[in-house]
N, C-alpha and C positions, 0 to 999 in steps of 0.2 A: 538569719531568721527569715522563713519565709512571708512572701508579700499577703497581707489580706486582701481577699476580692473586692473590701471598698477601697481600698489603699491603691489596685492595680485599674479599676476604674475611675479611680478620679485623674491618675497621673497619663490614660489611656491617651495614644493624639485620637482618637476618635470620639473621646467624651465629646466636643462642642457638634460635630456632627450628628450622632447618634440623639442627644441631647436639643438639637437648635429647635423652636420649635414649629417651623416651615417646613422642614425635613421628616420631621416625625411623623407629618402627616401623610408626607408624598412617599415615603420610604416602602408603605406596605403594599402602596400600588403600584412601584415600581418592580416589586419581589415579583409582584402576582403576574406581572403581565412578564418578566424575566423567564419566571417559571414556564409561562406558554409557550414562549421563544424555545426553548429548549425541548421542550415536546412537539414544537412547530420541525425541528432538525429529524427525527425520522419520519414523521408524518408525510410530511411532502415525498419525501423519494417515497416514502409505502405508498402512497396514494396513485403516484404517477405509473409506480407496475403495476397497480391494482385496474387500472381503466386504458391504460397503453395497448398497442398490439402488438404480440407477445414477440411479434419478431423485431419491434424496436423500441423493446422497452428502454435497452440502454439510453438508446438518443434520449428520449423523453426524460429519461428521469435528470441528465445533463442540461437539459433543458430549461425542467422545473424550477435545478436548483439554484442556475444561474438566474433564470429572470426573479429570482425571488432575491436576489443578491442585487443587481446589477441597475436594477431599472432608479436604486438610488443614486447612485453617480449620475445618471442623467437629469433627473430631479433637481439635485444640488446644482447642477450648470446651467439648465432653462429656468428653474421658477422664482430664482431673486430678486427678481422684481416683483414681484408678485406678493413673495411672502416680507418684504423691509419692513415695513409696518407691525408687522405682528408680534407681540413678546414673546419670551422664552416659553414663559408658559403654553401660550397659545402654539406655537409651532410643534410643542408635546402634540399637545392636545388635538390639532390638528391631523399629525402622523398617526395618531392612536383610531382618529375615527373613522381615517381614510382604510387603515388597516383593517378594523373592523367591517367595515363595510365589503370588502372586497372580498376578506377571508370568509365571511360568514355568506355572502352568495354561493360558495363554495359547496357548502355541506346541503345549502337551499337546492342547488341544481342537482344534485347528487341524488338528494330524496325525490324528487319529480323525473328522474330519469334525461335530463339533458344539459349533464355536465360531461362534455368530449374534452379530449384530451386537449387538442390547440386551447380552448375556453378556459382549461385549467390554469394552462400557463399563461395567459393572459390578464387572468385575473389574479394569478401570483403577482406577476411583474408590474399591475396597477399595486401593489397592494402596497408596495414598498418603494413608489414613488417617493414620497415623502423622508425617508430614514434617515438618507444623512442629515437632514433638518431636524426631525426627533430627535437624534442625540446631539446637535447640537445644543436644542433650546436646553437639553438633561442639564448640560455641564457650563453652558452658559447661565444658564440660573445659578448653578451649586456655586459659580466664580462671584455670583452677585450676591449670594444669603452669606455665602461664610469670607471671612479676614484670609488674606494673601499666605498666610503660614496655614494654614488649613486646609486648604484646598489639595496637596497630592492626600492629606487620610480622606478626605470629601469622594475623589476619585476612585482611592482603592474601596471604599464601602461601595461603590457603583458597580468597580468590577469585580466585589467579592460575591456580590449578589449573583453575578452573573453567571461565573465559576462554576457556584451554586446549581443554577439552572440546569446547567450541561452535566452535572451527575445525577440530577435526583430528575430531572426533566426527562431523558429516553427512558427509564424503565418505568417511569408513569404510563408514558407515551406508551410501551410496550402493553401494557397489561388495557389500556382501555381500546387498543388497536385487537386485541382476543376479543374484547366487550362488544364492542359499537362498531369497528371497522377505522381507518383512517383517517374518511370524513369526518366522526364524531370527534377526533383529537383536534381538528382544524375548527370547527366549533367550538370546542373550547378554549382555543387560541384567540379566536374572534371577540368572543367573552372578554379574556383575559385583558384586551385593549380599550372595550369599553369601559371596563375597573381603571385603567390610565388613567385615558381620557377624563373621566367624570375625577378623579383625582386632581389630576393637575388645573381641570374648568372652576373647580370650587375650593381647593388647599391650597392657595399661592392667590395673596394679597393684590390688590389692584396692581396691575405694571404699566408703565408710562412707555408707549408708542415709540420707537425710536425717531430721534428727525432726520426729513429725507436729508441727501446728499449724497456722497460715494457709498453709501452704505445700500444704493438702489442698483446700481451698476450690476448686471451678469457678471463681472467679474471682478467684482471688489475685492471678496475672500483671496482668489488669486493675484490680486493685486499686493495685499499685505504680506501674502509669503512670501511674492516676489524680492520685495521692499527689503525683507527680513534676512539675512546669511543663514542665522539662527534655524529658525523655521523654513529656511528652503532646504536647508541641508538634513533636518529632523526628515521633513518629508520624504526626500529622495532616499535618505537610510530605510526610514521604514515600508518605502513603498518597494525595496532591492530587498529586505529583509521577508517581507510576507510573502513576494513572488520565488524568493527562492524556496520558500517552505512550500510551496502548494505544491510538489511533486511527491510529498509525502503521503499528501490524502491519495495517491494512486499506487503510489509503490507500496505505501504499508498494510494495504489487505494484500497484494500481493506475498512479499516479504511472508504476514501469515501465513497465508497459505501453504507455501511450501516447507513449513518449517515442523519441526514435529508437535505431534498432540493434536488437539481440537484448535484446527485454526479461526472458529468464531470465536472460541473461548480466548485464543491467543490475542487476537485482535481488541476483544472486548476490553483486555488488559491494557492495553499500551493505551488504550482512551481512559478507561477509568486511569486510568495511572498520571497519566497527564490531567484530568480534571482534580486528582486530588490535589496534586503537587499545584494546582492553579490555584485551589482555594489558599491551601495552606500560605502562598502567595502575596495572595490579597490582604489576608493577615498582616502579616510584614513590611506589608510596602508602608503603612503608616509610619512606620519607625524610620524610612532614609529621607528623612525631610532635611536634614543638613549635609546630602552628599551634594556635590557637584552634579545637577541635572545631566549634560553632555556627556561629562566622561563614564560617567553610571551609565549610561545608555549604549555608550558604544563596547563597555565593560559586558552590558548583559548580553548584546549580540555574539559575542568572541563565546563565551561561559556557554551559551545556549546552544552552538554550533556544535562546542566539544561535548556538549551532554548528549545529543546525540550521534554522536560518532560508534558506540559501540552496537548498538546495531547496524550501522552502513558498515563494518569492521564483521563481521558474523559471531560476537561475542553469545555467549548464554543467553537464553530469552530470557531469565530472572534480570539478569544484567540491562539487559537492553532495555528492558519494565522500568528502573531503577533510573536511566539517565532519560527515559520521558519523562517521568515523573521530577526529574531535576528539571527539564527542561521548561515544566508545567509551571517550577516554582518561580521561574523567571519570569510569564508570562505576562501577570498581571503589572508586576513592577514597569517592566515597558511600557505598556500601556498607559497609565498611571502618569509618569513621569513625561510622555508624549503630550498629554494633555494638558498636565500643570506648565510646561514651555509654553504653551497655544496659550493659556487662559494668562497668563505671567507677559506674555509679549504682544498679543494683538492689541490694539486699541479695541476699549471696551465698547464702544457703539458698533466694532464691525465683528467685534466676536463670534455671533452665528455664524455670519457669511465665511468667516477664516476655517471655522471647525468644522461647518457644513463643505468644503473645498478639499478641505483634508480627509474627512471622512468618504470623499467620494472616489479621488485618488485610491487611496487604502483599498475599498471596497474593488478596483480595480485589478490589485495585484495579486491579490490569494486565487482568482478564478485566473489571470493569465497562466501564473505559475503550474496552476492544477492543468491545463491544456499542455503548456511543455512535458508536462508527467507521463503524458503516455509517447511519445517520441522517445523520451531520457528512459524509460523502463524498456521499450522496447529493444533498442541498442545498449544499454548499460546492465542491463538486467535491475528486476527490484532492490537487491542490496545494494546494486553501484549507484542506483538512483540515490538510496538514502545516504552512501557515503559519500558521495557529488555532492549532494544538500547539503550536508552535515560540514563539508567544510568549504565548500562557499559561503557558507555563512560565517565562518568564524574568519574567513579572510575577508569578506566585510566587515567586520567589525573594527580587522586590525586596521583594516583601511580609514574607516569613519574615524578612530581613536587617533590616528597619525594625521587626518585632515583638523580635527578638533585642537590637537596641541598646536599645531602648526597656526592654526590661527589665534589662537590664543599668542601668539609670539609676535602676529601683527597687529595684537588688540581689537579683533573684530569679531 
C-alpha cells in the first residue's frame, strides 16, 4: 500500500529541520542568496570577456574566477583573531555584507564607466574574503539549533539548496545577461546577499559571544584537525579528491569539443547532468544517517571515480551523460557527511575556526587541480586527462578505505 504524503512527511529525517523554527526563517534567505551564487558562476567569467582585452581575455577570466574563489582561504588563515568573538550568525552576516558591498560596487563602476578589468578582480577577490567564515557560521549554527542525529539531513537541505542553484541559476543568469548585460546579474547577486545578511541579522535569537582562549589563535581550526586522525585524514582525502577533479573543468569542454554534434549542447549536458544527479543527491543523503561516516566516504570516492570512467574510456556520449550524472548523485552525500565528522568531532566553542580551516584548504584544491588541467590535456590529450582523473580517483579511495580499516584495527 502506498505511503500518504502526510505519512511520508512526518516519518521524513528532514521533517525537524524543514519544520524547526529558526530555520524556517533563515531557509528562504539562504535559497535566495544560493540562487545568486549560481548565476554569480557565469556572470563573472561573461563579465571579465566582456571588459578584458580581447587578446587576454583568457588570462582574465582565470583570473576572475580564481580571486573570486581563493581570496577565502586567506581570510580563514589571517582574520581569527579578529572575528573569535562573533557568533555564527554574525559571521553569516558579516560575509553577506562584505559581499554585498563589494559585488554591488561592481555594476556602480560599470555604469559610471570606470570599472577596468584589474579593479574587477580586485573587488571579486575582496568580496569573498570572508567565505570560508560564512559557511562556517551556516553549519555551525545548523550543529547548534538541531540534535546530534539531525544534523547530516540539516546538511544535505544546505546542499540541496545549493544543487539547486547551479541548474536553475546559469539559465537565469543567461537570459538576463540578453537583458541587462553581466553587470546587471552581478547586481543581483549583490542584492541576493543583502536578503542573507538582513536574514541571518534579525531570524536567529540572541547568541552568546564565545569566551576567548585557543579559540583566538590564527590557528586553532588547524590546531583541532591536527589533534584529530579523524579530521586530519577527512581533510587530506578530500582535499587529494577535489584536486584531482579539477582537471575535468578543462578537459571536459575540450572532450566536447571534439566529439560529435553541438559541442556547447554537448557540454551543457554533462553539467546539467551532473547538477541533476546533485540534487537528486541531496535528497538522499538524509536517509544514510546510520551508515558508518568514514567508510561511506571512502565508499563514495571509489563509486565516483568509476562513474566517470566511461567517458575518459571514449564510451557513447549518452553513456558518458549517464555516469556524471551518477557521479552528480554522489556529490552532495560527500559533502554532507564531510561536515557532520567536523560538526560531530570539533569542540563546539572552536567549531567556526575548525570548519572555516577546512573550508579554506578545500577552497584550495579544485583551483590547484584546474591549473594541473592544462599540462595533463596537453600531454594526455582531453580523454586521457579525464581517464587519468577518473581513476585516480577511485585509487584514492581504495587507498583512504584500506588506511580507514587499517586504523580501525588499531582503534584510532
Amino acid at each position: 500500500m502506498p505511503l500518504k504524503p502526510a505519512r511520508i512527511l512526518r516519518t521524513s529525517p528532514y521533517r525537524p529541520v524543514l519544520t524547526h523554527s529558526t530555520l524556517r526563517r533563515l531557509l528562504p534567505g539562504f535559497t535566495v542568496s544560493s540562487l545568486g551564487d549560481g548565476m554569480a558562476v557565469v556572470a563573472v567569467s561573461w563579465l571579465a570577456i566582456e571588459i578584458a582585452p580581447a587578446a587576454e581575455r583568457a588570462l582574465w577570466v582565470a583570473l576572475a574566477v580564481t580571486a573570486h574563489t581563493l581570496s577565502g582561504a586567506v581570510g580563514a588563515v589571517l582574520l581569527g583573531p579578529l572575528l573569535r568573538h562573533r557568533s555564527p550568525a554574525r559571521l553569516v552576516a558579516c560575509d553577506a555584507l562584505l559581499r554585498a558591498a563589494a559585488l554591488g560596487a561592481i555594476p556602480v563602476c560599470h555604469v559610471l564607466g570606470t570599472l577596468s578589468v584589474e579593479l574587477y578582480v580586485v573587488l571579486l577577490a575582496a568580496s569573498s574574503v570572508l567565505h570560508s567564515w560564512g559557511r562556517a557560521g551556516i553549519h555551525t549554527l545548523l550543529a547548534r539549533l538541531l540534535p546530534e542525529r539531525d544534523h547530516l539531513a540539516g546538511n544535505a537541505v544546505l546542499s540541496g539548496i545549493g544543487s539547486l542553484s547551479t541548474v536553475f541559476g546559469p539559465p537565469l543568469a543567461g537570459a538576463l545577461i540578453l537583458w541587462g548585460g553581466a553587470a546587471t546579474v552581478i547586481a543581483v547577486d549583490a542584492a541576493t546577499f543583502l536578503v542573507l545578511a538582513a536574514t541571518f541579522l534579525f531570524g536567529v535569537p540572541h547568541e552568546d559571544a564565545p569566551a576567548p582562549g585557543e579559540g583566538g589563535s590564527r590557528s586553532a581550526g588547524f590546531a583541532v584537525i591536527r589533534r584529530a586522525p579523524a579530521l586530519l585524514g577527512l581533510l587530506a582525502l578530500s582535499f587529494a579528491f577535489f584536486c584531482l577533479f579539477g582537471p575535468v573543468y578543462v578537459a571536459l569542454p575540450l572532450y566536447a569539443s571534439n566529439g560529435p554534434g553541438a559541442p556547447a549542447a554537448v557540454l551543457a549536458a554533462f553539467y546539467t547532468a551532473f547538477g541533476v544527479g546533485a540534487v537528486l543527491g541531496s535528497v538522499l543523503t538524509g536517509y544514510l544517517g546510520r551508515l558508518p561516516i568514514r567508510p561511506a566516504m571512502t565508499g563514495i570516492v571509489v563509486a565516483f571515480g568509476l562513474c566517470m570512467l566511461p567517458a575518459g574510456l571514449g564510451a557513447p556520449t549518452a553513456v558518458g551523460v549517464a555516469g556524471f550524472a551518477a557521479a552528480g548523485l554522489l556529490w552532495p552525500p560527500y559533502a554532507s557527511l564531510s561536515t557532520t565528522l567536523f560538526q560531530r568531532s570539533a569542540p563546539p566553542d572552536l567549531l567556526p575556526q575548525t570548519l572555516a580551516a577546512s573550508t579554506a584548504v578545500q577552497l584550495l584544491a579544485v583551483p590547484l587541480g584546474t591549473a594541473l588541467g592544462g599540462p595533463l590535456v596537453a600531454g594526455l590529450g582531453a580523454r586521457g586527462t579525464l581517464l587519468a582523473s577518473a581513476v585516480s580517483i577511485a585509487v584514492l579511495g581504495l587507498l583512504a578505505a584500506g588506511a580507514v580499516r587499517a586504523g580501525r584495527k588499531r582503534g584510532t
